[in-house]
mmCIF file of the N, C-alpha and C atoms, coordinates in Angstrom:
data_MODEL
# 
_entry.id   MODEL 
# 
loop_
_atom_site.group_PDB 
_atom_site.id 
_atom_site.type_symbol 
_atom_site.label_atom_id 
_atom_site.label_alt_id 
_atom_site.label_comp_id 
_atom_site.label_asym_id 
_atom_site.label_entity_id 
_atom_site.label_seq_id 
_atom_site.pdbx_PDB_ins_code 
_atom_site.Cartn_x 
_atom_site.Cartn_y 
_atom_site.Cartn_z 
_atom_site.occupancy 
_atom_site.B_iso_or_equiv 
_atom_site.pdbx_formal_charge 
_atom_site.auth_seq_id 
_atom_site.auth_comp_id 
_atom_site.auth_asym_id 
_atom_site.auth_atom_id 
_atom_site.pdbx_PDB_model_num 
ATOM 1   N N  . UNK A 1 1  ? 2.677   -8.955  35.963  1.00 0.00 ? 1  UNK A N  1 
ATOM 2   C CA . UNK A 1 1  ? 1.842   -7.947  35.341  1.00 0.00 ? 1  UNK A CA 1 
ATOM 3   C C  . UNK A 1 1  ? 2.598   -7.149  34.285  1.00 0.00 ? 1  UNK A C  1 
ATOM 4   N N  . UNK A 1 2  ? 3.670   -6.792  34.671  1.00 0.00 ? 2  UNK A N  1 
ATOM 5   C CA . UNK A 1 2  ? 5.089   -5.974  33.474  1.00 0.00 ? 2  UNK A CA 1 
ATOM 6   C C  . UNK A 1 2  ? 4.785   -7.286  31.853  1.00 0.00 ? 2  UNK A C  1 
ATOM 7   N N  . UNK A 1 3  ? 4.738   -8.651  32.166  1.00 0.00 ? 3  UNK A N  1 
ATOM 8   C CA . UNK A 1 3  ? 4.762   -8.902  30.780  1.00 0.00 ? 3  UNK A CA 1 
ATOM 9   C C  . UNK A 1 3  ? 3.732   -8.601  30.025  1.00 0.00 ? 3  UNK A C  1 
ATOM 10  N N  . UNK A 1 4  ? 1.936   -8.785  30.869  1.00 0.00 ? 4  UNK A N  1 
ATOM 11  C CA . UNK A 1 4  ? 0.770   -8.793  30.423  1.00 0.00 ? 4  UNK A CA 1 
ATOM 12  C C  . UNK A 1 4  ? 1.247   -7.644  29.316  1.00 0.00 ? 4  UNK A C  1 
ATOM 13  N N  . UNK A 1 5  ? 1.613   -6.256  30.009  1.00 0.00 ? 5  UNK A N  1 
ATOM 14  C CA . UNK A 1 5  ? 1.814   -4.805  29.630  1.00 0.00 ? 5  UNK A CA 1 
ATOM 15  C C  . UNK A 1 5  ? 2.169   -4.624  28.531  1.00 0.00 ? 5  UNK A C  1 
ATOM 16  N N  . UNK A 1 6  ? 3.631   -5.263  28.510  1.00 0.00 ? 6  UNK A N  1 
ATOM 17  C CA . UNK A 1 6  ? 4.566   -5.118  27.223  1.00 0.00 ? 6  UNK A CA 1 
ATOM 18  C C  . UNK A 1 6  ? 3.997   -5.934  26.029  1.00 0.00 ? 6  UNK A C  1 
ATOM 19  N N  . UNK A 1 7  ? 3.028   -6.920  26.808  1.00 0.00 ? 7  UNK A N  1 
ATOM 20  C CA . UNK A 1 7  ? 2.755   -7.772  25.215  1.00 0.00 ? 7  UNK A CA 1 
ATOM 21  C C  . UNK A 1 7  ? 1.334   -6.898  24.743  1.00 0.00 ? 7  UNK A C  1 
ATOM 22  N N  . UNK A 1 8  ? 0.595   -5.896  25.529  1.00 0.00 ? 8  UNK A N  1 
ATOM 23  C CA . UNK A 1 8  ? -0.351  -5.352  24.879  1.00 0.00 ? 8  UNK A CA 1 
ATOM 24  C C  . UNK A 1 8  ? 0.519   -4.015  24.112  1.00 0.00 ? 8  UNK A C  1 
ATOM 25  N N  . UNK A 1 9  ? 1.250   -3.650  24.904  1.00 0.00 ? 9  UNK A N  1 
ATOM 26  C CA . UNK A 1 9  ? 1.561   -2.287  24.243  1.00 0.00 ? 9  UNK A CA 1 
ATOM 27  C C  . UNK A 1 9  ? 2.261   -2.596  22.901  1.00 0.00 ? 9  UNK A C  1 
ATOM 28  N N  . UNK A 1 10 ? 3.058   -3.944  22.902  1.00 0.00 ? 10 UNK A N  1 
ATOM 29  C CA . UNK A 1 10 ? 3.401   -4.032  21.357  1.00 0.00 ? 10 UNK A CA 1 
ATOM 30  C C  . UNK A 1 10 ? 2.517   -4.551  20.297  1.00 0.00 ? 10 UNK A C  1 
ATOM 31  N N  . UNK A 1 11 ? 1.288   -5.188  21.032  1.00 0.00 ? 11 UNK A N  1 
ATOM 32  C CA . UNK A 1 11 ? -0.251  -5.290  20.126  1.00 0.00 ? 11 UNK A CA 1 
ATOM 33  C C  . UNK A 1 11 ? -0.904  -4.567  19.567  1.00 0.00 ? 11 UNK A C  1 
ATOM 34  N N  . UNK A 1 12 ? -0.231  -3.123  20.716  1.00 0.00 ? 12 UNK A N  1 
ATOM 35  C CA . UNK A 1 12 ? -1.183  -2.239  20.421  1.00 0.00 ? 12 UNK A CA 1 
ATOM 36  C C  . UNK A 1 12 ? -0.066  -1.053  19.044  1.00 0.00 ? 12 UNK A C  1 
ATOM 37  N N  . UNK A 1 13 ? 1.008   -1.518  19.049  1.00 0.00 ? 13 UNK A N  1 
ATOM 38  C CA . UNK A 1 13 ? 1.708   -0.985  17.852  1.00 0.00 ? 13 UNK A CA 1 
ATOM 39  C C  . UNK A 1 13 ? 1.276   -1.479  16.699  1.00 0.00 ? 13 UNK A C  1 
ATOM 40  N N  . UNK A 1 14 ? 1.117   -3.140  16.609  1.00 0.00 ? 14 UNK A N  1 
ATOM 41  C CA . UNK A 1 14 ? 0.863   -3.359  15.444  1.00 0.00 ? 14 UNK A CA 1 
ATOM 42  C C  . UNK A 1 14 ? -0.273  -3.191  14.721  1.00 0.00 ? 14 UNK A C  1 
ATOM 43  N N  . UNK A 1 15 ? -1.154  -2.895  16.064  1.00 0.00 ? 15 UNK A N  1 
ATOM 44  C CA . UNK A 1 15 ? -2.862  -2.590  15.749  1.00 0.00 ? 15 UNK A CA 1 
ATOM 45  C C  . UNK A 1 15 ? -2.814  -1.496  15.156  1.00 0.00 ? 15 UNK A C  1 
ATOM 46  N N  . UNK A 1 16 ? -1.848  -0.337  15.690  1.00 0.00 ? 16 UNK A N  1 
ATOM 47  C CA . UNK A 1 16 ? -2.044  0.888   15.444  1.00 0.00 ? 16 UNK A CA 1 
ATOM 48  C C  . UNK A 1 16 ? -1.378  1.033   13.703  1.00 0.00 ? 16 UNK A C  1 
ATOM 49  N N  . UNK A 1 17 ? -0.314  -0.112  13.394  1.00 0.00 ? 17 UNK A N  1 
ATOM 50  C CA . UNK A 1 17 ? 0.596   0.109   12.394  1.00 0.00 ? 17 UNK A CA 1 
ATOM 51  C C  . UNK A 1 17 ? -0.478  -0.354  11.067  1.00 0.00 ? 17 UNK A C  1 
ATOM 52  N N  . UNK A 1 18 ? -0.856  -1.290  11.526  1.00 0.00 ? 18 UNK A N  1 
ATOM 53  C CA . UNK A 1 18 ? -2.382  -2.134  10.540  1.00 0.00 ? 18 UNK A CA 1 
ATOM 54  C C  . UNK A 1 18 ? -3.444  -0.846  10.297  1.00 0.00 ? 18 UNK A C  1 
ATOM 55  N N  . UNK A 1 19 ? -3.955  -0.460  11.103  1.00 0.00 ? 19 UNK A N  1 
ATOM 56  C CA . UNK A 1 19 ? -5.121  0.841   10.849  1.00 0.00 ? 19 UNK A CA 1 
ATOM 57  C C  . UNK A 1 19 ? -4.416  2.005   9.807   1.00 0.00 ? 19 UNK A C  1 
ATOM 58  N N  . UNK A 1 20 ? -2.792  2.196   10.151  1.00 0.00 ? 20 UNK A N  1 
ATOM 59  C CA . UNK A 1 20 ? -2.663  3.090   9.449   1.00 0.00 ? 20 UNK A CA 1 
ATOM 60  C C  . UNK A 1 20 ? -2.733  2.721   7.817   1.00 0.00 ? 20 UNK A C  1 
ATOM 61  N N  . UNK A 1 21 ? -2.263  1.720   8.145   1.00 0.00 ? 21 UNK A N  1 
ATOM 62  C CA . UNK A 1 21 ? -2.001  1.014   6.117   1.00 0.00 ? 21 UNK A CA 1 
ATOM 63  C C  . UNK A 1 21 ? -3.067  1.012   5.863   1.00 0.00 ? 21 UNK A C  1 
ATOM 64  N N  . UNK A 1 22 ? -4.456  0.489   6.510   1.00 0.00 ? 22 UNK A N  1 
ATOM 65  C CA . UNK A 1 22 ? -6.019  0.370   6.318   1.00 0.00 ? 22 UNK A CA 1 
ATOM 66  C C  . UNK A 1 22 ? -6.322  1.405   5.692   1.00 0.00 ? 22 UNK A C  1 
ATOM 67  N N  . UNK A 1 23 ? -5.708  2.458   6.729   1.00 0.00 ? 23 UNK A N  1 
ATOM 68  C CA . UNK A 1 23 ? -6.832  4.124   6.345   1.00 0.00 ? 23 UNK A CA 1 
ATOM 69  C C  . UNK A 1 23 ? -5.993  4.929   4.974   1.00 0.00 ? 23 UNK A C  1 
ATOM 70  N N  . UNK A 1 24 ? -4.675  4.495   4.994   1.00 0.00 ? 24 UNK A N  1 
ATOM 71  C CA . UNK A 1 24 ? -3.665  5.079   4.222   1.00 0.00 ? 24 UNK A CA 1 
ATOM 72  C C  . UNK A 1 24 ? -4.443  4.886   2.489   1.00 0.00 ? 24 UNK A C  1 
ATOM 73  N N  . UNK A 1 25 ? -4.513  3.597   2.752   1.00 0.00 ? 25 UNK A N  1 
ATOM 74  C CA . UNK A 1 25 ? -5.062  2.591   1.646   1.00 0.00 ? 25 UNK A CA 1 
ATOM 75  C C  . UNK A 1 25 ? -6.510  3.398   0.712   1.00 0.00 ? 25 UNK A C  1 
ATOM 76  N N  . UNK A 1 26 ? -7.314  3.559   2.198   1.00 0.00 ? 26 UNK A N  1 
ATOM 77  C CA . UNK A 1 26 ? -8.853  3.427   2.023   1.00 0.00 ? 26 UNK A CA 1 
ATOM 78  C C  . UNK A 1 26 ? -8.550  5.186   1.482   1.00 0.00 ? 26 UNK A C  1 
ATOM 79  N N  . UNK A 1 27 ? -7.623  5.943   2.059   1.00 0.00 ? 27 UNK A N  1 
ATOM 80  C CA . UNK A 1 27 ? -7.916  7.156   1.335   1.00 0.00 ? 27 UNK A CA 1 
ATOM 81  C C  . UNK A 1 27 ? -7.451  7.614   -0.091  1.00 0.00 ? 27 UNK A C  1 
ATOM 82  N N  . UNK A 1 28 ? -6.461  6.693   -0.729  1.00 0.00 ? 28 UNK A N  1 
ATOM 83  C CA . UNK A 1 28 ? -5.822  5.889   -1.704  1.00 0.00 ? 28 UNK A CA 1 
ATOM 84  C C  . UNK A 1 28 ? -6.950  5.842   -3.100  1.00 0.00 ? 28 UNK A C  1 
ATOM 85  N N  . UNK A 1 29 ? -7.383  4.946   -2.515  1.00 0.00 ? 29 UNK A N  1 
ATOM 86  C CA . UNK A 1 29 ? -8.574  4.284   -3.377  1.00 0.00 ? 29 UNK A CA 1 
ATOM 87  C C  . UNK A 1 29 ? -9.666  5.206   -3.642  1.00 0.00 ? 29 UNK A C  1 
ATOM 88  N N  . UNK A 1 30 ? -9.876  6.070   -2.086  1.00 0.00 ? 30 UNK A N  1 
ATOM 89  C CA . UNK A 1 30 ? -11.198 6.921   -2.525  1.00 0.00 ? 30 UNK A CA 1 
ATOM 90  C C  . UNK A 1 30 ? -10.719 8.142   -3.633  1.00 0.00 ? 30 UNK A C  1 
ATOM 91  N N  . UNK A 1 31 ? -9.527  8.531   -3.641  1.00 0.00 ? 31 UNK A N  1 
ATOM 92  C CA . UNK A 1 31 ? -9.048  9.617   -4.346  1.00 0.00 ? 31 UNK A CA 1 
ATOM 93  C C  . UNK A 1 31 ? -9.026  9.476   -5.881  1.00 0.00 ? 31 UNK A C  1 
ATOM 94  N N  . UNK A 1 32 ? -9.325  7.892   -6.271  1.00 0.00 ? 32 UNK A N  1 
ATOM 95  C CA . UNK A 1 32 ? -9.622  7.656   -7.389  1.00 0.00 ? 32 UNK A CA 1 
ATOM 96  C C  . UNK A 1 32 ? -9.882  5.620   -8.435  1.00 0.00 ? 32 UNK A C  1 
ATOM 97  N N  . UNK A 1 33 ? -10.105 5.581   -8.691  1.00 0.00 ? 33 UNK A N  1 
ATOM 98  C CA . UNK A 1 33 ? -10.172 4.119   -9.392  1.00 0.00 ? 33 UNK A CA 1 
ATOM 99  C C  . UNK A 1 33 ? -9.288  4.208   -10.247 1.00 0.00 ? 33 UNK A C  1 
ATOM 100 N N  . UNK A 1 34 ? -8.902  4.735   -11.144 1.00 0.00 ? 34 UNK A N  1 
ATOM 101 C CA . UNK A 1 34 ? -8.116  5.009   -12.098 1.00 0.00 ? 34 UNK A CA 1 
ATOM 102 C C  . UNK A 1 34 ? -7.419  6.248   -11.917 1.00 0.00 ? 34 UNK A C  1 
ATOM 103 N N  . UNK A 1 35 ? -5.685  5.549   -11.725 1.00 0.00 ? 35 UNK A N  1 
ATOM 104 C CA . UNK A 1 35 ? -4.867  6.636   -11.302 1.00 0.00 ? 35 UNK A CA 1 
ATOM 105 C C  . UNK A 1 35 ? -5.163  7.724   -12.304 1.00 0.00 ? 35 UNK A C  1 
ATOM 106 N N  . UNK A 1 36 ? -4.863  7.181   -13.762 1.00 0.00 ? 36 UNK A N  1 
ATOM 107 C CA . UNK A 1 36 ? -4.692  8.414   -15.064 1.00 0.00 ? 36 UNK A CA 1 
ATOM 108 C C  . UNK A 1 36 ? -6.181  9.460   -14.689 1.00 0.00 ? 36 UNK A C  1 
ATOM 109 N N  . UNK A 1 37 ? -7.320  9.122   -14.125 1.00 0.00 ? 37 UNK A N  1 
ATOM 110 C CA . UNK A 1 37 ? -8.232  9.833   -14.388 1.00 0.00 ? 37 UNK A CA 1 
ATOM 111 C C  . UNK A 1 37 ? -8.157  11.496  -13.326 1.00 0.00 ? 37 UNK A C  1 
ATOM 112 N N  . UNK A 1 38 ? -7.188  11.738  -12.795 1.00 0.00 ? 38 UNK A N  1 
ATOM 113 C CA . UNK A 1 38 ? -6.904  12.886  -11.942 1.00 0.00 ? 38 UNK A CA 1 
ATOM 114 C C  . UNK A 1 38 ? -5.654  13.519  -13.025 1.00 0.00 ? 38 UNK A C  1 
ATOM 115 N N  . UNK A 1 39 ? -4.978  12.677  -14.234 1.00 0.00 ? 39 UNK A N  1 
ATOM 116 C CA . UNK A 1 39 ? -4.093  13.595  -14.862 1.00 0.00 ? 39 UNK A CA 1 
ATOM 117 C C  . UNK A 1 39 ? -3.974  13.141  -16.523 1.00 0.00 ? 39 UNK A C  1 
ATOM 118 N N  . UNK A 1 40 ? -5.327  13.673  -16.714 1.00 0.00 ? 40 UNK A N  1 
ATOM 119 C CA . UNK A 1 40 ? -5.559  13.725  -18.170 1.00 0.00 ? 40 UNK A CA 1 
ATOM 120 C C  . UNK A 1 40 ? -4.247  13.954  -19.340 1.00 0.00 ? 40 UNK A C  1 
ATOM 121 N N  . UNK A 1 41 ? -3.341  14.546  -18.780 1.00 0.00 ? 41 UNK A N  1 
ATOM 122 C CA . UNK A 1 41 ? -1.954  14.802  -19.765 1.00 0.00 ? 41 UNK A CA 1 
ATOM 123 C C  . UNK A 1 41 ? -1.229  13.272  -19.820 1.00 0.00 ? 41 UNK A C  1 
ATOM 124 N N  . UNK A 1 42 ? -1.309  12.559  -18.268 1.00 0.00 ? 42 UNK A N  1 
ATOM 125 C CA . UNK A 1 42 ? -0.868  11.536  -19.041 1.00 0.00 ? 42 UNK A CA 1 
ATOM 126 C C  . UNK A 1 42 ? -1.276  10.616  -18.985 1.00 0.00 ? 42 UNK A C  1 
ATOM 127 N N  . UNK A 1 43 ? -2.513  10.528  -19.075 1.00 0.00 ? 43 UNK A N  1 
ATOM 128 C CA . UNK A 1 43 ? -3.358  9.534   -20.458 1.00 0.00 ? 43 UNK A CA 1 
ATOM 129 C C  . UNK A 1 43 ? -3.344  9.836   -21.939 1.00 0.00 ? 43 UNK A C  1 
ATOM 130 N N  . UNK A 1 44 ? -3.283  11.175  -21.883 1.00 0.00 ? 44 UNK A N  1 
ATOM 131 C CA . UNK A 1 44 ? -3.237  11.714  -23.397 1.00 0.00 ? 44 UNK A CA 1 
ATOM 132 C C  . UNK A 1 44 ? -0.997  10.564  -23.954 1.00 0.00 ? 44 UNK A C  1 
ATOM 133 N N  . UNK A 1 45 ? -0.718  11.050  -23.433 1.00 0.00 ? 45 UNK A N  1 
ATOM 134 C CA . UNK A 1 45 ? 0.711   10.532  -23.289 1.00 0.00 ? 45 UNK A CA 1 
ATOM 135 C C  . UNK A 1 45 ? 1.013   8.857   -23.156 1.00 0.00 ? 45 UNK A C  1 
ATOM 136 N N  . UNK A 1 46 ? 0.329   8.583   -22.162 1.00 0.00 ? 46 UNK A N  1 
ATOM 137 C CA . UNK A 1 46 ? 0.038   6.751   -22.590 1.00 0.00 ? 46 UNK A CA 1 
ATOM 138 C C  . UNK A 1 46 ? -0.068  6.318   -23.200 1.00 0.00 ? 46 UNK A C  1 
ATOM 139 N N  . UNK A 1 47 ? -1.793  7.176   -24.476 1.00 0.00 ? 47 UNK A N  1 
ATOM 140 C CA . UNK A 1 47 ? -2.034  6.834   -25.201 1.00 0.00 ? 47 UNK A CA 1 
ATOM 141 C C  . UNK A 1 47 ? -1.489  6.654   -26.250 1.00 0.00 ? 47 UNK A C  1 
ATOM 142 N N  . UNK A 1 48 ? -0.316  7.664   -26.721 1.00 0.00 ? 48 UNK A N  1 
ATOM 143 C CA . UNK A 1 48 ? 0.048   7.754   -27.889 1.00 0.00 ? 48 UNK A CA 1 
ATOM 144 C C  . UNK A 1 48 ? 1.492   6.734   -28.071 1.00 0.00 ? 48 UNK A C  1 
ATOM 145 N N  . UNK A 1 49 ? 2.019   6.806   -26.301 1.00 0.00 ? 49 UNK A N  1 
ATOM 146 C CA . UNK A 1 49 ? 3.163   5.559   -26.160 1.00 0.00 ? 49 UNK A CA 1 
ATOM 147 C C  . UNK A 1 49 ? 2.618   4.083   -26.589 1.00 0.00 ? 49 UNK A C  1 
ATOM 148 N N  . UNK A 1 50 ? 1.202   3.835   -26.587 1.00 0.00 ? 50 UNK A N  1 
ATOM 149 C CA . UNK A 1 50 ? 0.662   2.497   -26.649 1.00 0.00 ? 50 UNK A CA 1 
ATOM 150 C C  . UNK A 1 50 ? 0.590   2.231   -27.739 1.00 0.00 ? 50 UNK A C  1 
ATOM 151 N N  . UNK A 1 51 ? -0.357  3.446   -28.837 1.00 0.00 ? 51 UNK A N  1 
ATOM 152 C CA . UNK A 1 51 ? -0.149  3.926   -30.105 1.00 0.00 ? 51 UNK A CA 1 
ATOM 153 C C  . UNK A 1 51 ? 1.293   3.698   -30.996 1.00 0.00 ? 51 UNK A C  1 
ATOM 154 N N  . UNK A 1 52 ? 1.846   4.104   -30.583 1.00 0.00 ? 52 UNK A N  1 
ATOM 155 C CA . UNK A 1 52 ? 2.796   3.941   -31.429 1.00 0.00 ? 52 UNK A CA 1 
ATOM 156 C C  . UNK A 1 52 ? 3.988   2.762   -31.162 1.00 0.00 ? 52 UNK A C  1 
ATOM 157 N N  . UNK A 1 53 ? 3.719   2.082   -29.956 1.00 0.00 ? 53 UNK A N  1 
ATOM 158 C CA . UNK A 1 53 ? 4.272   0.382   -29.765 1.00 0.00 ? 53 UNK A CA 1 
ATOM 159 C C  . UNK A 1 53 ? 3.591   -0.535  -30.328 1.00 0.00 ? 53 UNK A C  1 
ATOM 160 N N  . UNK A 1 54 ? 1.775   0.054   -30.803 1.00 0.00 ? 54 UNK A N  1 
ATOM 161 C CA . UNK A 1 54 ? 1.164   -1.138  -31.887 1.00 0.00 ? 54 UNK A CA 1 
ATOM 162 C C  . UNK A 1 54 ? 1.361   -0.979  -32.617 1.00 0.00 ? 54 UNK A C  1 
ATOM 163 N N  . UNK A 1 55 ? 1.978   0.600   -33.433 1.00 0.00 ? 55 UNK A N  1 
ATOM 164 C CA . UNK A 1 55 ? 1.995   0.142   -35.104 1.00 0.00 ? 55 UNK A CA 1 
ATOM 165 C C  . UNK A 1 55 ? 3.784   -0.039  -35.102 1.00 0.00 ? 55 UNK A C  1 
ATOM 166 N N  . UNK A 1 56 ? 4.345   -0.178  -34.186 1.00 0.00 ? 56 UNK A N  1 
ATOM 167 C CA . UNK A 1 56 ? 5.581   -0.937  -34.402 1.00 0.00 ? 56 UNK A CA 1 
ATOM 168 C C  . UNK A 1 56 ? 5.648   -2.189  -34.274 1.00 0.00 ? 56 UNK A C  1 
ATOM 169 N N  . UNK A 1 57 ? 4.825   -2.874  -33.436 1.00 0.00 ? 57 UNK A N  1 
ATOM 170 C CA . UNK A 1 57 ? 4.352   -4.525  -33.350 1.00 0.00 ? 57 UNK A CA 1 
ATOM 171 C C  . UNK A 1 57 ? 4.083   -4.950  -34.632 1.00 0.00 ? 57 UNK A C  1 
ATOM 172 N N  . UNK A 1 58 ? 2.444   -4.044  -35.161 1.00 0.00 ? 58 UNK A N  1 
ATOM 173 C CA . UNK A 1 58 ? 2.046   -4.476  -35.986 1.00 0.00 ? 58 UNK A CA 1 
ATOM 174 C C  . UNK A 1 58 ? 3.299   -4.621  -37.545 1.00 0.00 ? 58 UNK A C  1 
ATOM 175 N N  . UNK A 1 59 ? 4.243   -3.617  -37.386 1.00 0.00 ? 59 UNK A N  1 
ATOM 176 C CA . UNK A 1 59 ? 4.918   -3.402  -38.857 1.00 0.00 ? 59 UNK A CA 1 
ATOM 177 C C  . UNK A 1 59 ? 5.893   -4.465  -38.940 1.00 0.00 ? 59 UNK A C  1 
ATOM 178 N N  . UNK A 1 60 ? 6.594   -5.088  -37.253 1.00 0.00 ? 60 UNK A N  1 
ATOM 179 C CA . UNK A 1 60 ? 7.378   -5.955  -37.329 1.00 0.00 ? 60 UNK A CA 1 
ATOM 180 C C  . UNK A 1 60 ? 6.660   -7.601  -37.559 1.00 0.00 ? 60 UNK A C  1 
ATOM 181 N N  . UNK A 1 61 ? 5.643   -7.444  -37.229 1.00 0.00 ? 61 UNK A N  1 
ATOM 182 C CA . UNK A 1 61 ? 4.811   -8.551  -37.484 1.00 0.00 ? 61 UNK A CA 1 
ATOM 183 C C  . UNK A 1 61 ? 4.553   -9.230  -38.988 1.00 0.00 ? 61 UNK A C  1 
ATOM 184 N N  . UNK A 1 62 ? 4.347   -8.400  -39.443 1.00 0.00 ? 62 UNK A N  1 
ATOM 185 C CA . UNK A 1 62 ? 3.870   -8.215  -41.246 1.00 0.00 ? 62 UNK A CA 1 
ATOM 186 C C  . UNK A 1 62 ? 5.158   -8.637  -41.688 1.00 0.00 ? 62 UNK A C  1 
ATOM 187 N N  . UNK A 1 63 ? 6.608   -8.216  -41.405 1.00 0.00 ? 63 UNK A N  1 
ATOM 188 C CA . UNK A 1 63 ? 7.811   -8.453  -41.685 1.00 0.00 ? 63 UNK A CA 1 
ATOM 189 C C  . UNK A 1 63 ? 8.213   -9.775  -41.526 1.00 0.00 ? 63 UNK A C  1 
ATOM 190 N N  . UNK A 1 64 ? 7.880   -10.585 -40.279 1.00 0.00 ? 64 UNK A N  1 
ATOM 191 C CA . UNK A 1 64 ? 7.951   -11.749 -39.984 1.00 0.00 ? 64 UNK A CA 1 
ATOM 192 C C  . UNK A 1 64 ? 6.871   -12.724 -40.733 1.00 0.00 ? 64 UNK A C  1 
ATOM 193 N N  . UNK A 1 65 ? 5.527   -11.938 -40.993 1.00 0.00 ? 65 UNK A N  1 
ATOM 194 C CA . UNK A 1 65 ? 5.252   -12.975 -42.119 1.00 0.00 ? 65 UNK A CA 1 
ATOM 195 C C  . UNK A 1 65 ? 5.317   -13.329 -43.300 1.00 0.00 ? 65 UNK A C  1 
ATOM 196 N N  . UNK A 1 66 ? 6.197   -12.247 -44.462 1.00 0.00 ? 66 UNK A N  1 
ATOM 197 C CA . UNK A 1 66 ? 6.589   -11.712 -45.270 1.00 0.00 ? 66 UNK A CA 1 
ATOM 198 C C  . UNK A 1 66 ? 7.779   -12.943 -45.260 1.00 0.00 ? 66 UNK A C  1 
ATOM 199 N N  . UNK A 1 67 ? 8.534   -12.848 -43.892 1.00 0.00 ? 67 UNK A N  1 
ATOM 200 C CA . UNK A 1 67 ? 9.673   -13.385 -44.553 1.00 0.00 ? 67 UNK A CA 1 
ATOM 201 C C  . UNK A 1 67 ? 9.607   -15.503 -44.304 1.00 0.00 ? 67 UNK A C  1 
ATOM 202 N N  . UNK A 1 68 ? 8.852   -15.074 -43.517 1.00 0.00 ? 68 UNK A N  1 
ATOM 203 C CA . UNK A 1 68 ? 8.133   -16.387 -43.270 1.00 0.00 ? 68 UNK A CA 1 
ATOM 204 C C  . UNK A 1 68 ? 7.605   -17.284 -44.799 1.00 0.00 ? 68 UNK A C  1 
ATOM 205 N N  . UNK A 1 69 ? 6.733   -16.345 -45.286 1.00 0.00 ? 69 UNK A N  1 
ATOM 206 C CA . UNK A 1 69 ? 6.052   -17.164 -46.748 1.00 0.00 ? 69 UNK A CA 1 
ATOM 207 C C  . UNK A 1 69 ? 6.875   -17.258 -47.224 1.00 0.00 ? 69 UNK A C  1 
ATOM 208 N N  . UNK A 1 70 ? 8.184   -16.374 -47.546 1.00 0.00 ? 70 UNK A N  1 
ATOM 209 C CA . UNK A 1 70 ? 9.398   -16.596 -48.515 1.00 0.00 ? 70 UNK A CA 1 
ATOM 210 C C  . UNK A 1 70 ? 10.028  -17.493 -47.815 1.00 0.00 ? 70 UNK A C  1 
ATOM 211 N N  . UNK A 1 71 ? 10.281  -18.118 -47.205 1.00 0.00 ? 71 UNK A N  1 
ATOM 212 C CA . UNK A 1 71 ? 11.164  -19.225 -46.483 1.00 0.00 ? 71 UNK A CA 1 
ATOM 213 C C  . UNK A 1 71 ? 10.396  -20.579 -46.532 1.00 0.00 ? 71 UNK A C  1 
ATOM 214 N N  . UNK A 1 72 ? 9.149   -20.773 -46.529 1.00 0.00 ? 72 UNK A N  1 
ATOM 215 C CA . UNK A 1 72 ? 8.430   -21.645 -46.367 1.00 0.00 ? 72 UNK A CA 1 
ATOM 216 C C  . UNK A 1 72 ? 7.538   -22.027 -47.958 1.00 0.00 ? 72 UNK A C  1 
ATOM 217 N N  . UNK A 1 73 ? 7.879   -21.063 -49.176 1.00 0.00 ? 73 UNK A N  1 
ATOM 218 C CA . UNK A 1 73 ? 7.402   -21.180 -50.430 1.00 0.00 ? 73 UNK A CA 1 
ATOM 219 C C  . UNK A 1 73 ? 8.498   -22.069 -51.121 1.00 0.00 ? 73 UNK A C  1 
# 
């Protein structure tokens, strides 16, 4: 009967360890869909990091085709 015991009570850890990640999770998610939408400063701040990695894409891009036509003319 001592093993029945020990193998529920450590079932009953992992049951208990599973519910917590479940509920941890589920209160997670309800607090929002979109992390940025609880901290408007940094979305404002994302935005302008994203902003200003496209017009550095875009400027190195133009450069590469620039030097491209001259190599290939």
């Amino acid at each position: 009967m001592a093993i029945i015991g020990r193998g529920l009570q450590a079932k009953g850890r992992v049951a208990l360890g599973v519910a917590a990640v479940l509920g941890l999770g589920a209160v997670l998610a309800a607090r929002s869909a979109d992390p940025f939408v609880a901290d408007p400063a940094a979305v404002a701040a994302q935005r302008a990091t994203i902003a200003s990695q496209r017009a550095s894409s875009v400027a190195q891009l133009e450069r590469l085709r620039t030097a491209l036509t001259v190599a290939l003319d």
